[in-house]
N, C-alpha and C positions, 0 to 999 in steps of 0.2 A: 555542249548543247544543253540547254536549259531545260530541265523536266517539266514537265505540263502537268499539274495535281488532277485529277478525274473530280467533275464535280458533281454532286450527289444530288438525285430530287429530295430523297429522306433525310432531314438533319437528325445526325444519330444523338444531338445532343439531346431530343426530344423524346428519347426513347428511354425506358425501364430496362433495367438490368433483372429486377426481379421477376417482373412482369411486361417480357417481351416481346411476344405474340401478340397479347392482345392491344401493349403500346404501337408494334409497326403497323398492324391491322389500320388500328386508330389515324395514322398520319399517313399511310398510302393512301386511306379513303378521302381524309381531306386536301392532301394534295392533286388528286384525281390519277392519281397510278393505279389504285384497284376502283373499279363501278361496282354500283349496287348485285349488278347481276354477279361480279365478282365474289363480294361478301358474299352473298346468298347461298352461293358454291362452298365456299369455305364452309360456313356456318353447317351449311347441312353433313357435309363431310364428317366434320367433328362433332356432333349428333349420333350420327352414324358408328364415329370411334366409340363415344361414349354409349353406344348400347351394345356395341361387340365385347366392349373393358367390363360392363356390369355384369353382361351374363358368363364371361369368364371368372368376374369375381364370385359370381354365384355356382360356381363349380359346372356351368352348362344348363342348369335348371331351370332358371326364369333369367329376365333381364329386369325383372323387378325389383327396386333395391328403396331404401332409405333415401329421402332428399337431402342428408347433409352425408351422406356415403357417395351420391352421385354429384355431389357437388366438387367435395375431396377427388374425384376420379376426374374429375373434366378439369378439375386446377391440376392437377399431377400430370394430364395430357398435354393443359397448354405448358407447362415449364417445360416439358419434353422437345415439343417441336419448334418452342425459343430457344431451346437448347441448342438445337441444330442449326436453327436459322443465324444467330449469334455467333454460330463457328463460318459464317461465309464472309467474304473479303467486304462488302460494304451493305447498309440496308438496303439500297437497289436493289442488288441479289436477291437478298434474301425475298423483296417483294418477289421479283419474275420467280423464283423458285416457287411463292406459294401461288404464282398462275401457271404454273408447267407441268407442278408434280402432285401428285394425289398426297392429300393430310394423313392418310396410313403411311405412306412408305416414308414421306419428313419424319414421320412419329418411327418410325424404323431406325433411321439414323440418329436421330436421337438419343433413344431410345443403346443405341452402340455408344454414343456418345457418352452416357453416364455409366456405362460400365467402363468405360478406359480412365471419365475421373474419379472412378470409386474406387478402383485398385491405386491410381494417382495418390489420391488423400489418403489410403489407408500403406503406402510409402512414405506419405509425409506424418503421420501418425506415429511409425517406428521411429523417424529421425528426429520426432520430435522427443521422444522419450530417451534418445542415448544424446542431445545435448539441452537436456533440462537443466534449469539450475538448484543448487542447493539452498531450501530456504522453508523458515516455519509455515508461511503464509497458507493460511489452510483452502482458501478460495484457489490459488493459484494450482495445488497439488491437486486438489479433488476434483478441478476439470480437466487437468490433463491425465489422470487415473483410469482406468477401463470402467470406472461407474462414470466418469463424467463424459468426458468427448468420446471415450472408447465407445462408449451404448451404439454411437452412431454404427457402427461397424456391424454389429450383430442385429439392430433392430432396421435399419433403414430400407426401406417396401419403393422398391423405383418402379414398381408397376402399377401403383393405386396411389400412393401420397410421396411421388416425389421429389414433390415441392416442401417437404417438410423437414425438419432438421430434430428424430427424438436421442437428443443427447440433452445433458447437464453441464450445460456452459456457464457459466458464472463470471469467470476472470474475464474483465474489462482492458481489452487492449489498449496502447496509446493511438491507435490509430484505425478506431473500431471500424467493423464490417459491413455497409452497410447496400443496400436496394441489390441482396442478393438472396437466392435461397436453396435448401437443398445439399446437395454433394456439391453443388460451387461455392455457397459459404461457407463450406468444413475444408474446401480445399483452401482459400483464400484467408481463414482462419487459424489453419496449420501453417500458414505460408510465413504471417506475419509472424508467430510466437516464435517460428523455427529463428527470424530477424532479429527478435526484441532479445531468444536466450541468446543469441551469437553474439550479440554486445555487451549483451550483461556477464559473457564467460570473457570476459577481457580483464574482469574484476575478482581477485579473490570472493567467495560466497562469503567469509567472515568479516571483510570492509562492509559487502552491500546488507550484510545483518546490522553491523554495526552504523552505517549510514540511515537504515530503514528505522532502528531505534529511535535515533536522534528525531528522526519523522514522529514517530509515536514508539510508545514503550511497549504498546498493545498490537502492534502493525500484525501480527500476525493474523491477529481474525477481521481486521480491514479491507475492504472492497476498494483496492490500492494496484497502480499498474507499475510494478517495481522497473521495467526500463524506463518510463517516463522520470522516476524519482530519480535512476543512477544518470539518463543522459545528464539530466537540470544540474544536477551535484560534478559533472564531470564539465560541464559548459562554463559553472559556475569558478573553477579550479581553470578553466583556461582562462576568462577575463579575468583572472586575480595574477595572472602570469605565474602558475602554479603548475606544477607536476599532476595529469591528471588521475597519475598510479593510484594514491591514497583516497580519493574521492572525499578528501577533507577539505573545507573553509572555515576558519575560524572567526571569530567575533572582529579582528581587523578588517579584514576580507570583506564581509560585508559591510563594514563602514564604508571603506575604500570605494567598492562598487559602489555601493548608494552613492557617495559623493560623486561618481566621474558618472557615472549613467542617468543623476539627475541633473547633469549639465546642459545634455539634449537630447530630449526621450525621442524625438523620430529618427537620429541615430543609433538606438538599442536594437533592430531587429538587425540592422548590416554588420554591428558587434555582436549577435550574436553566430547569426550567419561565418563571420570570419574566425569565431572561436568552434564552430564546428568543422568546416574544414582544417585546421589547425590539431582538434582534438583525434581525427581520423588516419591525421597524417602521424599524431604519436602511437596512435595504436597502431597504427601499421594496417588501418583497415581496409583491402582493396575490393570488396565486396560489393562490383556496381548496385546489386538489389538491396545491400544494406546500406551506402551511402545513402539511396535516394528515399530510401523510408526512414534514414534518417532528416535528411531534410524535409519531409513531409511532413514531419515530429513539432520542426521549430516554429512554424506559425500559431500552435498553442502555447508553447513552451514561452514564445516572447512576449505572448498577452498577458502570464502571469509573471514574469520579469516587468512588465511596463505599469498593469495594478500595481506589484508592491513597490515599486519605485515611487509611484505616486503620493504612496499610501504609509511610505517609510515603514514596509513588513519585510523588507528583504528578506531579513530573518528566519521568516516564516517557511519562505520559496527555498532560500541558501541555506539546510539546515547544517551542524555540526556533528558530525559522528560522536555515538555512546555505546560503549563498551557496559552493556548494564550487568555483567559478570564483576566488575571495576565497582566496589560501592563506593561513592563518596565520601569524602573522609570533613568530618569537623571538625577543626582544630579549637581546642577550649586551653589556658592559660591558670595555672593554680594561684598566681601569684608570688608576690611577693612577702614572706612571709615576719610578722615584728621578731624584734631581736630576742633574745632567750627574756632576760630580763624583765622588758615589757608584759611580756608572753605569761610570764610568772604570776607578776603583779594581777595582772587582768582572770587569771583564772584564782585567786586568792580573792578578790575584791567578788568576782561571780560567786563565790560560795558563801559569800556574807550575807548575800543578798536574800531576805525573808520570803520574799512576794517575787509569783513569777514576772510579773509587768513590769519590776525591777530588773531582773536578767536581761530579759527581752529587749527591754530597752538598752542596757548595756553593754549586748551582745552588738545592739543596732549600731552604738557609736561607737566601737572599740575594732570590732572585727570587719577587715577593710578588701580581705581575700581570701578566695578559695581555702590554700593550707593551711589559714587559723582557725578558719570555719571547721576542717575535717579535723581538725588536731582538737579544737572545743569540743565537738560532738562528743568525742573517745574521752577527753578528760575533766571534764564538767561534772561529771555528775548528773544530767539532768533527767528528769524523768520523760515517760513516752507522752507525756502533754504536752510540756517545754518542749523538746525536738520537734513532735508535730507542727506548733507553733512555729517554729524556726523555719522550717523545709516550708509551711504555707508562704511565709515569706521570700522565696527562691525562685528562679527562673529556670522553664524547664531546663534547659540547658545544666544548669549546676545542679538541680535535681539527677538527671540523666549521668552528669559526673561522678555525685556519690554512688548510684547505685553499679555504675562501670568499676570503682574499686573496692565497694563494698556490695557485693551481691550477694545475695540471700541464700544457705544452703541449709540444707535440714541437722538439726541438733543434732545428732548420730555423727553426722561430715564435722561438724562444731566441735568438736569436744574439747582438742584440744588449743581453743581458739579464747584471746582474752575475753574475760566475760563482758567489757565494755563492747566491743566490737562485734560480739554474739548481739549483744541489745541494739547497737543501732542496726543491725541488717533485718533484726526481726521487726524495727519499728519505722524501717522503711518501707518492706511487704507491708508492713502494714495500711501508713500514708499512703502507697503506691492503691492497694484495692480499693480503696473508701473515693480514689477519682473518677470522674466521668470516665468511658470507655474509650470515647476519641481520644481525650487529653493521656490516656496511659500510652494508645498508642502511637501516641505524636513523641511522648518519652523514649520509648521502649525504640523507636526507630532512630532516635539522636543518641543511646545508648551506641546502637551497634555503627554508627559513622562515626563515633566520636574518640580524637586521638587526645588523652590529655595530657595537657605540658606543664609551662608555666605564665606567671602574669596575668590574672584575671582578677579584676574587682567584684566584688561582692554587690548586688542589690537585691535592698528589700524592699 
């Protein structure tokens, strides 16, 4: 037998989540389910509540209160008895209920209503904290910390503002919270993160560090939603036909995809769509509530897939994991060094030479590599204006290589060190501080990457 759907005067599409009440108020009255004389009733009701709520707030004294105090108190009434209304099977209901039943005793039920989802959310609160995940990100920690979301638990007043939400929320979901308020958006709030850490514990916390890197080196103090970055990174690993354990793509990866996804981009949302069920089924995810907030995920996820496709950033969207514990290594080349011989000759003809513009110059034609250069330095002779001169002519880089094997230590450490080799570290300290500040420490950081080998020419 075919069900028959019950069909509704009130379209609930037309209605506030936030702001309940007074949206079905608004669309009973224009579709003629409440009359004037109806509102009227209402109206006064809630009138009524709000001068019983003031002079309770006023301890029994007066019902005289502040005009944004009585204001705060008739928002915190209407979210109360939206509250209630919103737990009935359709807005029909919920209208006949507010022609049936007096606005204290809705406000009643309600009113029970937020205490069973403030114990709720303050369950999802503890499960939130035993499957957190592990990570520097300081926005993400300090709202789920008892100074951020926690406040709500201690400070939240469901009898005067409880339409309010006083907690320290910061971290920006993938799939924020929106035209809700109160204990319904800390429940639905809790709801989502308890989804977004459940997938992101499917990841070692040291991959999504080292994935989030790759993002920025600084992510930590970034206003960044780390499951949006690990889905897109683990989406990315499935249309690459990749394992999506590692949450790695490399520079192929993204060529590959750029080329087959800008073959035909109104194809990219159904490739992505089919690389998330795919990636769900590797992880073994059977979590109806988290498949579907997963797919709720991809209609953002695929606009920034179809920008950088466009826009040839894949790059940008796919990024690479960095391990910034791992410094980068520069590989420099000493060269090839002249035969003895040669080598001889050229340091004989250099001590002939009267005038330093002579040297200089014959340092320029003669010395073709790193290891004649460092073998010259030590056997020349030359004074700390010559070498100055020399090193001005060098490329950080080969600067950065003398003082990697000639580094500078205090005459005491010296002693028993040739004295040519005492002189060029003391006149490289020196060269070194007479530089701009930046340009030392553009050196001083190609010092500590830099692995030196062999094979590298000299310019000057």
């Amino acid at each position: 037998m075919t069900s028959i759907k019950k069909r509704c005067i009130i379209d609930s599409n037309n209605l506030s989540s936030e702001f309940y009440f007074t949206s079905i108020l608004k669309e009973a009255y224009a579709s003629g389910f409440l009359d004037e004389s109806d509102l009227e009733s209402i109206q006064l009701q809630c009138i009524a509540l709000l001068a019983y709520k003031s002079e309770k707030y006023n301890g029994g004294e007066s019902s005289s209160i502040r005009i944004e105090t009585a204001e705060s108190i008739m928002k915190s009434n209407y979210y109360t008895i939206g509250l209630y209304l919103k737990s009935l099977p359709d807005p029909d209901c919920a209208v006949k209920e507010l022609k049936t039943t007096a606005i204290p005793e809705i406000y009643k039920e309600g009113r029970k209503l937020i205490n069973t989802r403030f114990s709720a959310a303050k369950h999802l609160y503890r499960q939130v904290q035993k499957n957190k995940i592990i990570t520097p990100n300081y926005t993400y920690n300090a709202t789920l910390s008892d100074e951020g979301i926690g406040l709500f638990f201690d400070s939240y007043d469901p009898d005067y503002v409880a339409h309010e939400v006083p907690a320290s929320i910061d971290y920006q979901l993938c799939n924020p919270v929106t035209d809700l308020a109160g204990v319904e958006f800390i429940q639905k709030y809790l709801t989502n993160i308890i989804l977004e850490n459940e997938f992101c514990r499917n990841f070692p916390a040291g991959d999504i560090h080292h994935l989030l890197c790759g993002y920025d080196n600084g992510y930590k103090d970034l206003l960044i939603n780390i499951f949006e970055q690990v889905l897109t990174a683990s989406l990315g690993c499935s249309l690459a036909n990749r394992s999506v354990g590692k949450l790695g793509v490399c520079a192929e990866d993204v060529k590959y995809l750029q080329n087959e996804l800008s073959k035909d981009e109104d194809s990219i949302s159904r490739k992505i769509s089919q690389a998330a069920g795919n990636l769900t089924e590797e992880l073994n995810i059977t979590t109806l509530s988290l498949r579907r907030y997963i797919e709720k995920s991809l209609p953002n996820i695929t606009s920034h897939f179809v920008y950088a496709v466009r826009t040839n950033t894949l790059g940008k969207t796919l990024v690479s994991p960095v391990n910034p514990d791992i410094k980068p290594k520069t590989e420099f080349y000493t060269g090839e060094k002249m035969d003895d011989k040669d080598y001889r000759q050229f340091i004989e003809e250099l001590e002939t030479c009267r005038y330093s513009s002579d040297k200089l110059a014959l340092i320029k034609e003669k010395v073709k590599s790193f290891g004649d250069l460092e073998d010259m330095l030590l056997d020349a002779r030359l004074s700390e204006k010559e070498i100055t001169a020399v090193l001005t002519g060098l490329e950080d880089v080969e600067v950065a290589a003398l003082i990697k094997r000639h580094p500078y230590i205090t005459e005491i450490a010296a002693v028993d060190m040739p004295e040519a080799d005492q002189a060029l570290r003391i006149y490289l300290k020196n060269y070194i501080n007479q530089l701009p500040s930046k340009r030392q420490k553009q050196i001083f950081e190609l010092v500590n990457h830099l692995v030196v080998d062999c094979y590298k020419e000299i310019h000057y």
